[in-house]
Each structure stands twice: as C-alpha cells, then as structure tokens.
C-alpha positions as CSV (number, residue, x, y, z in Angstrom):
1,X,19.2,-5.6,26.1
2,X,19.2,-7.2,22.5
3,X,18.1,-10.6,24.1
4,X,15.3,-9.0,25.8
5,X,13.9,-7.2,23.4
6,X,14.1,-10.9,21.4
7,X,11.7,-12.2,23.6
8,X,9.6,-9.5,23.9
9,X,9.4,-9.3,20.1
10,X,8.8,-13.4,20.3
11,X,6.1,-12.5,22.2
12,X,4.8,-10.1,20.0
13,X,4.5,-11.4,16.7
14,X,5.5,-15.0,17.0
15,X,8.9,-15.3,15.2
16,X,12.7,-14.5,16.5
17,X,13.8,-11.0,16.0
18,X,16.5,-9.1,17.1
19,X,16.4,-5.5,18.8
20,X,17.2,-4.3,15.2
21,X,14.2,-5.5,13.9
22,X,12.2,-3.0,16.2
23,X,10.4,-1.2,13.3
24,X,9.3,-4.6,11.6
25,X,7.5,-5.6,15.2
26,X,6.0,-2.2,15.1
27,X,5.1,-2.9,11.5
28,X,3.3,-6.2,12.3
29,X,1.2,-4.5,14.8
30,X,0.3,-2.2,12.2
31,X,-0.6,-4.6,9.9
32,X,-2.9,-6.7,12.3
33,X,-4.6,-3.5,13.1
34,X,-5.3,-2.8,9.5
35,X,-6.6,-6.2,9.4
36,X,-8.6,-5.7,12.6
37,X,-10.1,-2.7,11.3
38,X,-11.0,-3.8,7.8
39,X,-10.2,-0.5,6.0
40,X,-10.2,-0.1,2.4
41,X,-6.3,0.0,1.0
42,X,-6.0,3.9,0.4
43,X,-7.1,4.0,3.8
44,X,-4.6,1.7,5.0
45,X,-1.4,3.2,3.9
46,X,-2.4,6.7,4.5
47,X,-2.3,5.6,8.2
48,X,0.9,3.3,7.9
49,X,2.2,6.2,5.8
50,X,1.9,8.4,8.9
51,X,3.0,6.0,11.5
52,X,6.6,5.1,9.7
53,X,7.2,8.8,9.1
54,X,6.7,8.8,12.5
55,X,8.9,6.3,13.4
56,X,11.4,7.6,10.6
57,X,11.5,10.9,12.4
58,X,12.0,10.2,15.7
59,X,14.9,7.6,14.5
60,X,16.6,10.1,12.4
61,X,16.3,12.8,14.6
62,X,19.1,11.0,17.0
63,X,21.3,10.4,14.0
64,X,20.7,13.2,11.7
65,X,22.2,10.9,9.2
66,X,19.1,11.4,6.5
67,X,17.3,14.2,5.8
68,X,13.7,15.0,8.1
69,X,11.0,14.5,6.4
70,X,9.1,17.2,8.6
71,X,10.4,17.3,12.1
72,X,13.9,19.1,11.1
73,X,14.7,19.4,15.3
74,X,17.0,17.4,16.9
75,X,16.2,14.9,19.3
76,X,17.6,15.7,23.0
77,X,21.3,14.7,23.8
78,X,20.6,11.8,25.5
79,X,17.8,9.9,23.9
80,X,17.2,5.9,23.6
81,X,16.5,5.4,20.0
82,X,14.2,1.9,20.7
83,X,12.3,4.1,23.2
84,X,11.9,7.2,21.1
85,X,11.1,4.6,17.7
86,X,8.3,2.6,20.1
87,X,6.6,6.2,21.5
88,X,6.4,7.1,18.2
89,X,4.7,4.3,16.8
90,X,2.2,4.1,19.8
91,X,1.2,7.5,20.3
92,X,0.6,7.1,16.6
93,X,-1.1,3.7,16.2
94,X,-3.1,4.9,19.6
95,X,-4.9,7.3,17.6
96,X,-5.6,5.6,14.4
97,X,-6.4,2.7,15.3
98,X,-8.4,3.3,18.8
99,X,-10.6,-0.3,18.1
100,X,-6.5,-1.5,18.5
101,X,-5.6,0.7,21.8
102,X,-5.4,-2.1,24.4
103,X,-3.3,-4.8,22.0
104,X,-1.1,-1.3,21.7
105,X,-0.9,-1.0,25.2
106,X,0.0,-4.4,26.4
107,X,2.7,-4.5,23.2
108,X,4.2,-0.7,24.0
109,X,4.6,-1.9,28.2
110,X,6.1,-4.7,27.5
111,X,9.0,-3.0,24.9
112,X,9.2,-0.4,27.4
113,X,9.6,-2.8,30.5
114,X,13.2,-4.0,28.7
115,X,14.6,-0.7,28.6
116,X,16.4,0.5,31.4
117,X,15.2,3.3,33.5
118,X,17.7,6.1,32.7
119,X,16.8,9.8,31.3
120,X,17.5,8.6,27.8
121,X,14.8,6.9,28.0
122,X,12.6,9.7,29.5
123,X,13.6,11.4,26.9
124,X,12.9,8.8,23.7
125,X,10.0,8.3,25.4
126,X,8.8,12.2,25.3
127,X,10.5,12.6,21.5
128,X,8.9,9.5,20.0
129,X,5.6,11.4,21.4
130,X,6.6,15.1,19.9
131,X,7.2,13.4,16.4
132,X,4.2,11.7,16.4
133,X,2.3,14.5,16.8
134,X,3.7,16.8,14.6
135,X,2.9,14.1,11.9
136,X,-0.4,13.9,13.3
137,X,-1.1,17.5,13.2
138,X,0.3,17.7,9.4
139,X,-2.5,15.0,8.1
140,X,-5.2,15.9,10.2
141,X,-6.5,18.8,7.3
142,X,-5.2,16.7,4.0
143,X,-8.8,16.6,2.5
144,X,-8.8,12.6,3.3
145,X,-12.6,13.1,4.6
146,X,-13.7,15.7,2.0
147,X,-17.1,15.3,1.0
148,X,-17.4,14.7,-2.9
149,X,-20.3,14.5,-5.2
150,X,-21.1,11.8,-7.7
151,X,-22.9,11.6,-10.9
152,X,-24.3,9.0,-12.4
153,X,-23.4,8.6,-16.4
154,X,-24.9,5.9,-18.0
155,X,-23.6,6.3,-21.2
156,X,-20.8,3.7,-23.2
157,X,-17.8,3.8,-21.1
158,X,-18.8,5.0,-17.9
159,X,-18.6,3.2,-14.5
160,X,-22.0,1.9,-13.0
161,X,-22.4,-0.2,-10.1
162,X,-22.0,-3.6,-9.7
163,X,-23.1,-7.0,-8.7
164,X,-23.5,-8.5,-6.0
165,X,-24.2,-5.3,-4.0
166,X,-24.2,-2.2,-6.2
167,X,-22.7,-0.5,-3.7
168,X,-21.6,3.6,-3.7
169,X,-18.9,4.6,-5.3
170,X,-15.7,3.8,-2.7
171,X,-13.7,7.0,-1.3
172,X,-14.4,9.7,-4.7
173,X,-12.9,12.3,-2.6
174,X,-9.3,10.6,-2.5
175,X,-7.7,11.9,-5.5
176,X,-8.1,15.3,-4.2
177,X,-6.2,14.7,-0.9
178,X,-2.8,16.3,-0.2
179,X,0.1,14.3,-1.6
180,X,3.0,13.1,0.8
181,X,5.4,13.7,-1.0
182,X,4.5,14.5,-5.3
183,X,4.4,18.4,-6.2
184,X,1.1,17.8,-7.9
185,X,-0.9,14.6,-8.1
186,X,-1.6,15.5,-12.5
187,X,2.2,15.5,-12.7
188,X,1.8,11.8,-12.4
189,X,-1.6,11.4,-13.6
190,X,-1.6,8.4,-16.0
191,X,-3.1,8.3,-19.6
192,X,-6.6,8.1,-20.3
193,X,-8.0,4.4,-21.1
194,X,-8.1,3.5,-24.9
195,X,-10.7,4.8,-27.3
196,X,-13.6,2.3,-27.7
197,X,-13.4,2.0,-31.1
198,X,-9.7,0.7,-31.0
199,X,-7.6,-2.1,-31.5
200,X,-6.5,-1.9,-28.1
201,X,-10.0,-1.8,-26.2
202,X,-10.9,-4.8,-28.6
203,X,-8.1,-7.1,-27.1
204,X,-8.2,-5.7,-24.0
205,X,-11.9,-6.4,-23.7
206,X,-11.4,-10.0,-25.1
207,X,-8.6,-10.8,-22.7
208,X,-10.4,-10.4,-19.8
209,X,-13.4,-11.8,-20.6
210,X,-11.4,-14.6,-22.1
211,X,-9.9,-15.8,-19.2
212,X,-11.4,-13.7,-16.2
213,X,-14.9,-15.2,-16.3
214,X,-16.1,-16.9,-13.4
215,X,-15.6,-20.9,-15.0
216,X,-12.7,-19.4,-17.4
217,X,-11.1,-22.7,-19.0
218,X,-9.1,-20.5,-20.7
219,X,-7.4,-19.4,-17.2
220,X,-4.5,-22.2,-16.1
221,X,-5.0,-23.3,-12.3
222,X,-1.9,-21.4,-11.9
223,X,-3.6,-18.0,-13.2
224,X,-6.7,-18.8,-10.5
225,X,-4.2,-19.1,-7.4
226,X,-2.5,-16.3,-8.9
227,X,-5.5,-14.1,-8.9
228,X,-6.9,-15.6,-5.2
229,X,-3.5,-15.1,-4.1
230,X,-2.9,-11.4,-4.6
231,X,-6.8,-10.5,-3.7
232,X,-6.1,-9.1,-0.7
233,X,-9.6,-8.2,0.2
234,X,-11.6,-7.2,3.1
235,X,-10.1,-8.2,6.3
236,X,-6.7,-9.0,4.9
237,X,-3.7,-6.3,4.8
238,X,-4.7,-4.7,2.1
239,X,-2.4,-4.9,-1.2
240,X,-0.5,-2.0,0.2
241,X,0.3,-4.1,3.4
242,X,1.6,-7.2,1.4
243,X,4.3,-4.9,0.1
244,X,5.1,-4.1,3.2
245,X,5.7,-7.7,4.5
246,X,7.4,-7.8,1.5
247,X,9.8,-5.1,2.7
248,X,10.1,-6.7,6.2
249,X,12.2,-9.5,4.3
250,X,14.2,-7.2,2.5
251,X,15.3,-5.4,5.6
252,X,16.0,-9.0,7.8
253,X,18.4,-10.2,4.5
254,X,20.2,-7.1,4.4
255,X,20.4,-7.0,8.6
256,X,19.5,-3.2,8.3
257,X,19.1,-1.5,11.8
258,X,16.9,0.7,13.0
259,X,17.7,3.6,11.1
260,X,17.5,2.1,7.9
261,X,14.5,0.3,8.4
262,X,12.4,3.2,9.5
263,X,13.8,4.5,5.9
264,X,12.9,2.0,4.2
265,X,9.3,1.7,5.7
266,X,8.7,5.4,5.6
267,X,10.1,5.1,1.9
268,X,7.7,2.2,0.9
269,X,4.3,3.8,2.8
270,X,5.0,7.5,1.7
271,X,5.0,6.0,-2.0
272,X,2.5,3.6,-1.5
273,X,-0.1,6.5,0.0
274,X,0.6,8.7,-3.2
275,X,0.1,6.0,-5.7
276,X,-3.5,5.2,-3.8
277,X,-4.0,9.4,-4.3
278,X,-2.9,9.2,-8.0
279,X,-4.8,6.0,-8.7
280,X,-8.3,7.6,-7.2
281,X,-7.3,10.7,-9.2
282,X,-7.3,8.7,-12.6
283,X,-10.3,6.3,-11.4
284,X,-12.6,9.6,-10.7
285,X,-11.1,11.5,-13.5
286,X,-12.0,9.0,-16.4
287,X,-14.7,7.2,-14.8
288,X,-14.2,3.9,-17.1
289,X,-16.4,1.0,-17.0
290,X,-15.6,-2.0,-14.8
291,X,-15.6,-5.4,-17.3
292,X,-18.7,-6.7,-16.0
293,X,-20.2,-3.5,-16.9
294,X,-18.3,-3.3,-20.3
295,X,-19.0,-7.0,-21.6
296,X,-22.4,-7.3,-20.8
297,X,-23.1,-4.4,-22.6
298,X,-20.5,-5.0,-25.6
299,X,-23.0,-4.0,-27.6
300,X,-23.3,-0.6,-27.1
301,X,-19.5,0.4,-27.3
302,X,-20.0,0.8,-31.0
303,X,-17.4,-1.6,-31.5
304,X,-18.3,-4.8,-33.9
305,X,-15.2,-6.9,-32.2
306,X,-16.5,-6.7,-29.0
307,X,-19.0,-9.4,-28.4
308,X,-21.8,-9.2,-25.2
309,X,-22.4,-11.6,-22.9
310,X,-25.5,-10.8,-20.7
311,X,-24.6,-13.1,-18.5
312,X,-21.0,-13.0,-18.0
313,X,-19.6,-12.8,-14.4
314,X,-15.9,-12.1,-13.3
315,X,-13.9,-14.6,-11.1
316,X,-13.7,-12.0,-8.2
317,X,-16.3,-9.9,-7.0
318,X,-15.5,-6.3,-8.7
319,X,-14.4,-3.1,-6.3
320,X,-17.1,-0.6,-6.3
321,X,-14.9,2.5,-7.6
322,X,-13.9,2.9,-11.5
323,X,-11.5,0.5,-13.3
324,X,-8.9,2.8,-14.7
325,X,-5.9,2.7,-13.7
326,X,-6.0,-0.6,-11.2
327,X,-4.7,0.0,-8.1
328,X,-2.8,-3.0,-7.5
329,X,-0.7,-2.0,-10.6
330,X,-0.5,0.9,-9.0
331,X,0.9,0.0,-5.7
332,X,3.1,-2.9,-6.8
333,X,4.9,-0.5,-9.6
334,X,5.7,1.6,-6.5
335,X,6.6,-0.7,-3.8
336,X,8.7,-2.8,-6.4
337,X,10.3,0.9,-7.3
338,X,11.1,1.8,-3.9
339,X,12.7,-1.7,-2.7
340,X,14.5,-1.8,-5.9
341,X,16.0,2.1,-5.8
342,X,16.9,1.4,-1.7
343,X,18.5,-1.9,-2.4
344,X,20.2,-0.7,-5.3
345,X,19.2,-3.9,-7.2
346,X,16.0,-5.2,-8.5
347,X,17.1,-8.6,-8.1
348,X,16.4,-10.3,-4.7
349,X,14.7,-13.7,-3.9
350,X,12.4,-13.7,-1.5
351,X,9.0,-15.6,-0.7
352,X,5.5,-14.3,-0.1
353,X,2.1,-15.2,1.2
354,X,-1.1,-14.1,1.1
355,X,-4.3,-13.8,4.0
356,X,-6.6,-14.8,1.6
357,X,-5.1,-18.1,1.0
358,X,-3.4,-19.2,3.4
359,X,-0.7,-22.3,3.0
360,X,0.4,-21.2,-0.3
361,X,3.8,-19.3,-1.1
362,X,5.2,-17.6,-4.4
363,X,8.6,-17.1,-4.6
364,X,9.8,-14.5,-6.3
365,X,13.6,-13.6,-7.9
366,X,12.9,-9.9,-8.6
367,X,10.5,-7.1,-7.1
368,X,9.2,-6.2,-10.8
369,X,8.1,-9.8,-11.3
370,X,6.2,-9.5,-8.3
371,X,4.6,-6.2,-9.6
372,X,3.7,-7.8,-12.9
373,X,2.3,-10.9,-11.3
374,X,0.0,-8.7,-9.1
375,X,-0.9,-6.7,-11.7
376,X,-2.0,-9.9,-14.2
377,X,-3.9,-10.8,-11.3
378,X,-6.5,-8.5,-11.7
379,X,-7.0,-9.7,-14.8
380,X,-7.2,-13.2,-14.4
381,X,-9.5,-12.1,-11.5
382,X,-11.5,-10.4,-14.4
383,X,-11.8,-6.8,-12.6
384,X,-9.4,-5.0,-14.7
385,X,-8.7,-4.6,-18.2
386,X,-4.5,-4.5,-19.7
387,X,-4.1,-0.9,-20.3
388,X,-5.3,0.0,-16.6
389,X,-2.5,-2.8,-15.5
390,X,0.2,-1.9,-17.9
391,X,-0.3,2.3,-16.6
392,X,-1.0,1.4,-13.2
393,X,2.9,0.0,-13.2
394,X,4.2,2.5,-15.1
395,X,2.4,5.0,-12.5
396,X,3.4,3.4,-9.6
397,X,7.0,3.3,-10.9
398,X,7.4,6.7,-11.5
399,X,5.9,7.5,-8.0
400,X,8.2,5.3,-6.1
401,X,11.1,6.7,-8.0
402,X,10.2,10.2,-7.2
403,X,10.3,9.6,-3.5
404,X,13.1,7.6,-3.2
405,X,15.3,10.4,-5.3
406,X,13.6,13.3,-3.7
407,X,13.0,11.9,0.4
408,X,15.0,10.3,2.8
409,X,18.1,11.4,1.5
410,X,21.7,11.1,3.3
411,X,21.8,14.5,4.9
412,X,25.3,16.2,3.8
413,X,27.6,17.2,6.3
C-alpha cells in the first residue's frame, strides 16, 4: 500500500511522499484552499486549526498514545488509520472550504481508491467523519462572526485608516473569540505600546521611517527581499500557512509518521489560531497608530524628536487593522516555539519560500532566526514599528509554549 499511496500523493501535490506523509498531503490541500479562498490570516488558521485537530483526533484515537484534545472515545477495534486521518480531513475541508469541495473530492477518491476494501476501512472512514464533526460542532459558537462596533478616535495615537483604500477596520471582533487552547486570552495579552513622549517611541518612529519608506536608501536590497519575501499577502498562504510549510520539512527530516505529524500540525495550528486571537485582542485593545498615520502627523505626538513627513509612504501597503502588536511577530514567536519545544531543539536547517516571490529561497539554521527575520520584515516593509515586533515574539512564544506543555501530551499508561 505505501507505493500507492506514493503515487497518489505524486499526483496530489507534485513531489514524492510516502504513505507517512499523509497529513502533509492533507496539509497542502489545505493550504491551496486557503490560497483559493483568499482569507485574511486569523481566518486561515482558525480553519487549519480545526482541520489538524481533526486529523490529530481521529489519529490518536487508534493509538491512544497522546492525550485527546476533545474526542476522549476510542476509535473502533478495527480501524485504518490513513482512512480514518483522510475522512477527517475531508469531511472537514468539505465544509470550510465549499468554493474547494470538488478539488476535495477528486483528492479524498483517489486516497481512498488505494486502500483496500476491508471493515477497517469502513470503519476509519465513519470515525475520521465522527471526529470531524465533533470539532466542527465545538467551533461553530466561538464568537468568530460576532458583530463588533468601532469608534473612530482621531486623536495622537490612535489608528485611522489608510491609503490606498481606507478600508474598515479588518475582523475587530477576533480578540473576543473563544481560545483553543489559553485559559484566558489577557493572561497573554502583551504590553501596551510605548508612551509617545519616550525615548523608545522616538527610535522606534525613526527606524521605520528610516528605512521603511517607499524609496528607503537606507534599507539594503537584502532588507527589500526580506520584507517582499515574508509579505504573505492576499492570495498567498497567509503567514500562518508559511509556518506550516515550514513544519512539513520538519516532519519529512525527522521521518515522523502519521501520529506524530498530526501532533505536530495540530500543535503548530492550535498555537498559531490563539496568537491571531491574542494579537486582535492587543490590536483592538490599544488601538495604536499605523506609521503612515504616525509619521505624517509627527507633529502632533507632542514629541520634538519626531519629525513629519506629509508625504511619506511605507514600502508595503499597510493592513487595515491597528499596528500593535504585529501579527507576524506574533505568529512566528509561536510557530518557531512550537517546532522548537516538539523537536526538542531550536536548531534545525531548513529552506523556505515565499508565494509572493517566487524563485527565491532563505535558508535558515534555527526556527527563532526565522521568527526574527519575519518579524524585521514588517519593519523594513514600514507597517510596524520595534516594540509591536519585539512583543509580538515574546507573545507568540509564550503562546506556543503554553500549548505544547499543556496539549498533545503522551497519555500515561
């Protein structure tokens, strides 16, 4: 069966796995429906969140090696763990990604097609769907599509909208959605951005507008790719997603099967989903100022070291949501936590590439290098100021260790 389901996986996403690699094929479809459906990143990994808990489920629920993360009942007695893995991914890609359902279709037939027709596999096929649905029915009330006012403050400080589109404020309501995993999102709710008046705002706000400006020749053509690289825009998989193909290295390297890579996916996306909760938390808590907003009116932050620019643009275009903390801090502190706390090491090499510009590859020797990287890039991008990046990480760190020391445990016997 393990050349089979190599070919089928060729098929599937291009490359030569084996049938322990069954979660990262499940993965990739993920991720290509993410891109498909050009969601913003909290978005995102809620859903991937849900679908490798899923997965991690169903998995563990033939082993009973880890500890559930909700469904605590066991799987039948005879159960084929690829079947039970792929029903739980589909039935739970199938209903958040419906723009997705035939590429699902095609992809769950042909995985199925490999395995023999036996009652284990009537039976993965029936658990995978069980599991799925008990995740399903756990999100379906989390507050994700709460309704939340906003009110515009136009004094020093506060966020306003921004060029090009001056669009809404982006998802206010996520902070206030049910956590995954944290007790509380204000357990992990990061510190408040410096005073205006302070020595830090003052280099913070020269930094960026130093070398974040549009035709910077401050920023090194190194620091542009770096910032380009790490976008991860509309369209793309989302920041959250580029951890996750990340993680698909980390479990080929260390030959992990299919047990421990639905841990370490449902690890890395349960994280991942918090930090986006605590990050929207902190944006719609202190409502701070994006730099476009900040330098062009320097002059009215009552601080003498800070000087305007009227005209002053940033390399990217800015996200329409508040600055503080930045969210690709956020999410790399996490992901690099998570990967590091699993592996038992933070050093690993490894390679990375980006949708939004394609043919160029970092390589890395660490996860928190990564991190740091993605978390200057918002910088050099000129979005973000240093305290928002240097919390973000810190946030994302302690979120990512609080999973991994709390969830997915070895189950004692």
């Amino acid at each position: 069966m393990i050349r089979i389901f190599t070919f089928i996986a060729f098929l599937l996403v291009g490359r030569d796995v084996t049938a322990n690699e069954l979660v990262i094929v499940w993965n990739d479809l993920t991720l290509r429906a993410i891109r498909y459906a050009n969601v913003p990143p909290p978005v995102a990994v809620r859903q991937m969140a849900m679908v490798h808990l899923a997965i991690y489920d169903a998995a563990n629920g033939i082993d009973h090696k880890y500890k559930p993360y909700l469904v605590e009942a066991a799987a039948p007695k005879e159960c084929a763990l690829e079947a039970s893995v792929s029903a739980a991914a589909y039935h739970s890609l199938r209903t958040l990604f419906p723009k997705s359902a035939s590429e699902f279709d095609s992809h769950y037939r042909a995985i199925l097609a490999a395995i023999p027709n036996s009652a284990a596999k009537t039976n993965g096929i029936e658990w995978g769907k069980r599991v799925a649905l008990e995740i399903l029915k756990q999100r379906q009330f989390d507050g994700a599509g709460q309704s939340v006012a906003w009110v515009t403050n136009s004094q020093p400080g506060y966020w306003q909208r921004t060029l090009p589109n001056y669009d809404k404020p982006l998802l206010p309501n996520w902070g206030r959605m049910k956590p995954f995993a944290l007790p509380a999102v204000e357990d992990f709710r990061p510190p408040a951005p410096p005073e205006l008046t302070s020595s830090q705002w003052t280099a913070d706000y020269n930094q960026v507008k130093l070398i974040g400006a549009t035709n910077s020749t401050a920023r090194t053509p190194e620091q542009r790719e770096i910032a380009l690289f790490w976008a991860d825009g509309s369209g793309t998989e989302t920041p959250p997603g580029h951890w996750n193909k990340i993680a698909q290295q980390v479990a080929q390297k260390k030959n992990y099967g299919v047990l421990e890579s639905a841990r370490l996916f449902a690890a890395l996306n349960v994280a991942l989903a918090d930090a986006s909760i605590v990050c929207w938390d902190a944006k719609y808590t202190y409502k701070w100022w994006r730099p476009i907003t900040a330098i062009r009116g320097g002059d009215k932050d009552g601080n003498p070291a800070t000087e305007p620019d009227a005209k002053w643009s940033p390399l990217l275009n800015t996200p329409p949501f508040p600055e503080h903390t930045s969210g690709h801090s956020t999410f790399s502190g996490a992901g690099a936590a998570v990967l590091t706390e699993l592996t038992g090491s933070d050093e690993f090499q490894f390679v990375t590439t980006s949708d939004g510009l394609p043919g160029v590859v970092r390589r890395f020797r660490r996860f928190s290098d990564a991190a740091r990287e993605a978390g200057m890039s918002r910088i050099y991008g000129g979005i973000h100021f240093s305290a928002a990046n240097e919390q973000g990480l810190e946030c994302g760190k302690n979120i990512g260790r609080y999973v991994t020391q709390n969830f997915f445990r070895l189950e004692s016997r």
